[in-house]
Biopython code that builds the backbone (N, CA, C, O; Angstrom):
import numpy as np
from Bio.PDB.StructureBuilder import StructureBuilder

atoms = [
    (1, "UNK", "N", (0.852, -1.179, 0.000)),
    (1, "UNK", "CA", (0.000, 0.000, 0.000)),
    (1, "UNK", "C", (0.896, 1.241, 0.000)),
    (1, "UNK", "O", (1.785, 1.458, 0.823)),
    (2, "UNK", "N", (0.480, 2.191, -1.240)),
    (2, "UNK", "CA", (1.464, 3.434, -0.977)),
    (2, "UNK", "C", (1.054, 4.860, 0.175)),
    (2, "UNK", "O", (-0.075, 5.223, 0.503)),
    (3, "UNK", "N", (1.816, 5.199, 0.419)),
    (3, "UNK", "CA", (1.395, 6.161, 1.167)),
    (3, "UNK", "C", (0.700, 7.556, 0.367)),
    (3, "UNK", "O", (0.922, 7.741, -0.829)),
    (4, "UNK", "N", (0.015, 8.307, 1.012)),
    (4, "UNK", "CA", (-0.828, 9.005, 0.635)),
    (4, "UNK", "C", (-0.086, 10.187, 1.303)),
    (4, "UNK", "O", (0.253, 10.222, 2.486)),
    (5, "UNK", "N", (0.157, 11.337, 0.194)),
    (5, "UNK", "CA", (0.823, 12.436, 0.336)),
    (5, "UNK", "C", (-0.346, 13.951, 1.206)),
    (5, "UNK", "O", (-0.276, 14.887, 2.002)),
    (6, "UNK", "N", (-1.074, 13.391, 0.505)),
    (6, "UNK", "CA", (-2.014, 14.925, 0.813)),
    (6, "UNK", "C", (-4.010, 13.863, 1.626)),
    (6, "UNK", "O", (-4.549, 12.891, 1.098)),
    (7, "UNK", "N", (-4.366, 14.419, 2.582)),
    (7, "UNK", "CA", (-5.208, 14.665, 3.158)),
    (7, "UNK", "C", (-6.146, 13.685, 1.977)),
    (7, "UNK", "O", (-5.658, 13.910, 0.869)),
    (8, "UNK", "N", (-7.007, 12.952, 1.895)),
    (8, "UNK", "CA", (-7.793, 12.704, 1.502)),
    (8, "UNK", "C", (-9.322, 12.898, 1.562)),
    (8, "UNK", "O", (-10.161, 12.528, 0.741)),
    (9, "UNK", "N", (-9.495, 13.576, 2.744)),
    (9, "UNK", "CA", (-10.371, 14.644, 3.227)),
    (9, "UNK", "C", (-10.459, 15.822, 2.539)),
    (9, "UNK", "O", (-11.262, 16.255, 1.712)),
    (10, "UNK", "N", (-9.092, 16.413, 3.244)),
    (10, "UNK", "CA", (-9.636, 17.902, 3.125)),
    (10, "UNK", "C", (-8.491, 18.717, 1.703)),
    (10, "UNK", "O", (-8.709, 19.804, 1.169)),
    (11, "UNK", "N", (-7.404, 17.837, 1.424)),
    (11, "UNK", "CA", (-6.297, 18.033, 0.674)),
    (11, "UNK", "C", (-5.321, 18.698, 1.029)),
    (11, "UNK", "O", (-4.897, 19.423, 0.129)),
    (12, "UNK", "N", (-4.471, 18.789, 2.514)),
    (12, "UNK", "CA", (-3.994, 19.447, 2.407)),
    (12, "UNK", "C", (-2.847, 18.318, 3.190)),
    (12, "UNK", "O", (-3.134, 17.386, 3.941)),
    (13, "UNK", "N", (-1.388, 18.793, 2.697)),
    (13, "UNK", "CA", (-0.257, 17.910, 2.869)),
    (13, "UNK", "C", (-0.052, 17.069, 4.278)),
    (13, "UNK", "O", (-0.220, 17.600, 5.376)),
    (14, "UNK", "N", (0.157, 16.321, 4.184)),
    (14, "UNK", "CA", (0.197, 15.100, 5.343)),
    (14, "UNK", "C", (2.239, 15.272, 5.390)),
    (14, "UNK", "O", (3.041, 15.097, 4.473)),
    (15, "UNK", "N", (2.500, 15.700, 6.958)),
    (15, "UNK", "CA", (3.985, 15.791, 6.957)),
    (15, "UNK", "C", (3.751, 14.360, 8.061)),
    (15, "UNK", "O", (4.487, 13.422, 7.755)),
    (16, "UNK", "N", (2.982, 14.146, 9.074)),
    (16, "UNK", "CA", (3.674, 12.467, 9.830)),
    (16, "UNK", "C", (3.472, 11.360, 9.442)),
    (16, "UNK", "O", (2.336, 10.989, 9.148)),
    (17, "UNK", "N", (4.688, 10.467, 9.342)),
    (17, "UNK", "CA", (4.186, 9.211, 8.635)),
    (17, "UNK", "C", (2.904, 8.594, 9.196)),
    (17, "UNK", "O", (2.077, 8.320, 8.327)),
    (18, "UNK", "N", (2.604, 8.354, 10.283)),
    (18, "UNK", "CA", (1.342, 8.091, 10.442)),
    (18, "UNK", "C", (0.117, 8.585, 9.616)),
    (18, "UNK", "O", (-0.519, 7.754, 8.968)),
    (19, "UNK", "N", (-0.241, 9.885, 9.609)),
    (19, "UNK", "CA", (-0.889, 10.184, 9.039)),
    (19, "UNK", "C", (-1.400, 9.941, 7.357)),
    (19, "UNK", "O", (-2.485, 10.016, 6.781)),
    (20, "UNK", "N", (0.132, 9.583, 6.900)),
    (20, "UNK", "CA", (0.742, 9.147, 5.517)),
    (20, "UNK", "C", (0.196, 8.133, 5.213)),
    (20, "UNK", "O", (-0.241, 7.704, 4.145)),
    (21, "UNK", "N", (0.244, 7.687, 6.392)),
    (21, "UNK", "CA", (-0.533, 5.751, 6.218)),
    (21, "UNK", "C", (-2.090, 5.850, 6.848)),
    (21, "UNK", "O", (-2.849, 4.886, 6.954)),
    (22, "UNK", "N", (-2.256, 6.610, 7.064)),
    (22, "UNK", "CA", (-3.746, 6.075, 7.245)),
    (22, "UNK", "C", (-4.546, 6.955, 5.961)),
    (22, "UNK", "O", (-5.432, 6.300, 5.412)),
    (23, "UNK", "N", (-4.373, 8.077, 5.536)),
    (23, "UNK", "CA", (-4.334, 8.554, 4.438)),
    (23, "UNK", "C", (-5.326, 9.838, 4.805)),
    (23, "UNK", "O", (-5.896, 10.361, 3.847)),
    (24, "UNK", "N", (-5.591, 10.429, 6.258)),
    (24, "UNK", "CA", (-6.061, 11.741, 6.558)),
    (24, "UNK", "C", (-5.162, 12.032, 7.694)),
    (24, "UNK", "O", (-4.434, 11.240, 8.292)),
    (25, "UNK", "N", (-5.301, 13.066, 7.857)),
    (25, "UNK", "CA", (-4.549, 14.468, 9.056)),
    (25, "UNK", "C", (-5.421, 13.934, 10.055)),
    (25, "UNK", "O", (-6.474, 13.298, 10.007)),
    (26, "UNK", "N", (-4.619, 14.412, 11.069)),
    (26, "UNK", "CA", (-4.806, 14.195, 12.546)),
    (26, "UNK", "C", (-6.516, 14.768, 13.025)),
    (26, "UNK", "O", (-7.255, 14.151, 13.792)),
    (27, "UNK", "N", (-6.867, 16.178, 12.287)),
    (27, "UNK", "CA", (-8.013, 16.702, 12.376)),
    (27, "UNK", "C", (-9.532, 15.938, 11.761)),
    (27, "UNK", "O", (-10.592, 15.898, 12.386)),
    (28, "UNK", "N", (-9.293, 15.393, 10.434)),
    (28, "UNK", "CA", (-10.128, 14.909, 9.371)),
    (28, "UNK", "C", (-10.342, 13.968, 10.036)),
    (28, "UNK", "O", (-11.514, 13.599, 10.117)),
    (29, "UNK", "N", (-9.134, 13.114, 10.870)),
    (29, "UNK", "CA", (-9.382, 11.551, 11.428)),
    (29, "UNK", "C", (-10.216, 11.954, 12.420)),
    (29, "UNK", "O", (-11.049, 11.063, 12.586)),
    (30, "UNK", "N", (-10.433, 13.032, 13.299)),
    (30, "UNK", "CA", (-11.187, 13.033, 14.572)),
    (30, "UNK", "C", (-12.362, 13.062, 14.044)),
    (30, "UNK", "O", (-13.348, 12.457, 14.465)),
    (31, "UNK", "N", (-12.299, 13.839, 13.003)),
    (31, "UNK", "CA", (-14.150, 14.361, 12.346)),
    (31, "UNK", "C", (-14.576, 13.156, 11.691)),
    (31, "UNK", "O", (-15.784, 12.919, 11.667)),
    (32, "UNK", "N", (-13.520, 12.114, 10.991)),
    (32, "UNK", "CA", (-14.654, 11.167, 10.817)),
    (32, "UNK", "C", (-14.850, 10.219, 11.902)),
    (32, "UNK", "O", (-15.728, 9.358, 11.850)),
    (33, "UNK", "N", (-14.134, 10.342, 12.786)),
    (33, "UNK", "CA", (-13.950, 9.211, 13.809)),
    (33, "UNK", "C", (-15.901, 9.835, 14.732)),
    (33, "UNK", "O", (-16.511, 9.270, 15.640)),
    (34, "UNK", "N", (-16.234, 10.979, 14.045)),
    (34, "UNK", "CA", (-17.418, 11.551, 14.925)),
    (34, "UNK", "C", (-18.327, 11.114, 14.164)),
    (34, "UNK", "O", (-19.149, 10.470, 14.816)),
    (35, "UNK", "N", (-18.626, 11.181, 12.780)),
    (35, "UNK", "CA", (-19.329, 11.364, 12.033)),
    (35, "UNK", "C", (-19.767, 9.762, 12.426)),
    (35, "UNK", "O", (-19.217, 8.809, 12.979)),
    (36, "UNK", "N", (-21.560, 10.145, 11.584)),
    (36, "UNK", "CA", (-21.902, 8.481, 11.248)),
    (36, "UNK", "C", (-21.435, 8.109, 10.541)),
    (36, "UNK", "O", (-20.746, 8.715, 9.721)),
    (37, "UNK", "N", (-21.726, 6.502, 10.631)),
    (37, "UNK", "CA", (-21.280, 6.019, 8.970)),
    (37, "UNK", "C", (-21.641, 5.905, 7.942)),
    (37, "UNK", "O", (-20.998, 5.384, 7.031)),
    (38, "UNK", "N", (-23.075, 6.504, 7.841)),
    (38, "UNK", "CA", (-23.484, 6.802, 6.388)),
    (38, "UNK", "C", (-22.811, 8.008, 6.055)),
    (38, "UNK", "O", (-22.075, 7.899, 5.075)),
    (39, "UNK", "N", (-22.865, 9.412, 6.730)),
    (39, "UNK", "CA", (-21.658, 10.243, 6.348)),
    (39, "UNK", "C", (-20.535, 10.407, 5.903)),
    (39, "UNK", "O", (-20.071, 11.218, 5.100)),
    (40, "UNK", "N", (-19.906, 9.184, 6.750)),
    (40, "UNK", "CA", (-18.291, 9.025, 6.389)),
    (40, "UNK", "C", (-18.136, 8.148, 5.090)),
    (40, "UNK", "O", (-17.064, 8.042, 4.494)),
    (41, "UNK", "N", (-19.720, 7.308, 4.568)),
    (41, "UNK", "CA", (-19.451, 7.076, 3.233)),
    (41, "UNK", "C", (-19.456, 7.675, 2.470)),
    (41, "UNK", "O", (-18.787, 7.334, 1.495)),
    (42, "UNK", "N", (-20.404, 9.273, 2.412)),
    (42, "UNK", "CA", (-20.309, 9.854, 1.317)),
    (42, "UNK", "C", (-19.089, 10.841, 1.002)),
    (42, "UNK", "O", (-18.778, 11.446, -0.024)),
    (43, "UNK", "N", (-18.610, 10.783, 2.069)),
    (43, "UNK", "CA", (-17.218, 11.607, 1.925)),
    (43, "UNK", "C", (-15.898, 11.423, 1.873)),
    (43, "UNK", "O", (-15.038, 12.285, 1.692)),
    (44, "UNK", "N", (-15.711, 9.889, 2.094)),
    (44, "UNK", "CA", (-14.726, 9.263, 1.287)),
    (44, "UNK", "C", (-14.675, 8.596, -0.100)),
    (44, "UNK", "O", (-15.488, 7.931, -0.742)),
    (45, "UNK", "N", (-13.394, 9.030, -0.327)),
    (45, "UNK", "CA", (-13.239, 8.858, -2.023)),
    (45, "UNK", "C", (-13.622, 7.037, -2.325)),
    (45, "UNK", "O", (-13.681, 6.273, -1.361)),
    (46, "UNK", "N", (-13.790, 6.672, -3.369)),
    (46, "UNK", "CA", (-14.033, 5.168, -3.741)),
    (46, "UNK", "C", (-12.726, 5.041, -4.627)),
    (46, "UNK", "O", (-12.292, 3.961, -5.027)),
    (47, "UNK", "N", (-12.427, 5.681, -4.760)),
    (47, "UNK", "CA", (-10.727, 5.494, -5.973)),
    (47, "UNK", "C", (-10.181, 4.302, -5.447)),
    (47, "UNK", "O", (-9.858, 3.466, -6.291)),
    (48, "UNK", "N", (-9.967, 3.974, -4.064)),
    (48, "UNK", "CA", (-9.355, 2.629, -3.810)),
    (48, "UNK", "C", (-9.652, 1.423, -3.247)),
    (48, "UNK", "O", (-9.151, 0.556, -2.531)),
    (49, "UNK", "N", (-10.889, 1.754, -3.974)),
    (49, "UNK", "CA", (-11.691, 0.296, -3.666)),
    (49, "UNK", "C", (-11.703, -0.556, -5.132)),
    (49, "UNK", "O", (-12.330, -0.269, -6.152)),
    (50, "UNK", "N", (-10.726, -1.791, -4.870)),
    (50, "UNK", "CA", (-10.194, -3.073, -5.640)),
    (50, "UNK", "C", (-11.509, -3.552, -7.128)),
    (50, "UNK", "O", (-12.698, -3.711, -6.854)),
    (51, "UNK", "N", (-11.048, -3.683, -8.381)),
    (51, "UNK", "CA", (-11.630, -3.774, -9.276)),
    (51, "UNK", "C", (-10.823, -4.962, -9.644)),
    (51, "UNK", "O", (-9.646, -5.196, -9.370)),
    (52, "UNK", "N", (-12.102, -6.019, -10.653)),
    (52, "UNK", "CA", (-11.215, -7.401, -11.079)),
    (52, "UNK", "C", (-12.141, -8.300, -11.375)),
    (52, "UNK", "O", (-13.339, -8.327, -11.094)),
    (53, "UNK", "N", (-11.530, -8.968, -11.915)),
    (53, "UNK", "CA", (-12.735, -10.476, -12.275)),
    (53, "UNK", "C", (-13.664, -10.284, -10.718)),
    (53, "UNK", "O", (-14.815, -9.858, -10.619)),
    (54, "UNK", "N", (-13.075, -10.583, -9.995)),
    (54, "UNK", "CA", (-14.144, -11.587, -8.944)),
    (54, "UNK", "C", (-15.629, -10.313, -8.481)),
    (54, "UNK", "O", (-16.680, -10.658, -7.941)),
    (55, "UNK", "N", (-15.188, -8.591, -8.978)),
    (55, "UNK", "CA", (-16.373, -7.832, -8.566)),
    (55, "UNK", "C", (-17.678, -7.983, -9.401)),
    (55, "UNK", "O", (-18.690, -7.359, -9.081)),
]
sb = StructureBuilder()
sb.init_structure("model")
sb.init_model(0)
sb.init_chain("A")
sb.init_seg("    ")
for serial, (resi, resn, name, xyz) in enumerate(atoms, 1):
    if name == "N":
        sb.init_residue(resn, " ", resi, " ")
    sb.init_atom(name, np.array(xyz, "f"), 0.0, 1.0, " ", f" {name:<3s}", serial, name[0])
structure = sb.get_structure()
């Protein structure tokens, strides 16, 4: 899995590797960590969800 340079939230640059790897900022992670989860589906990207024979 590559690391993710910029916020996938909100877009704005990710400097700790942690953050790198989970692929949002320290802030975005609290707000979805609040949000429901129908929310937090519509506001994450689908770009890396796996395509292939077996879908």
């Amino acid at each position: 899995m590559s690391e993710v340079r910029r916020c996938t939230v909100c877009g704005r640059p990710l400097r700790d590797p942690v953050s790198r790897a989970r692929g949002t900022g320290p802030v975005c992670a609290r707000k979805l960590r609040e949000m429901s989860p129908k929310a937090r589906r519509q506001l994450l990207p689908v770009d890396d969800v796996p395509t292939g024979p077996y879908l």
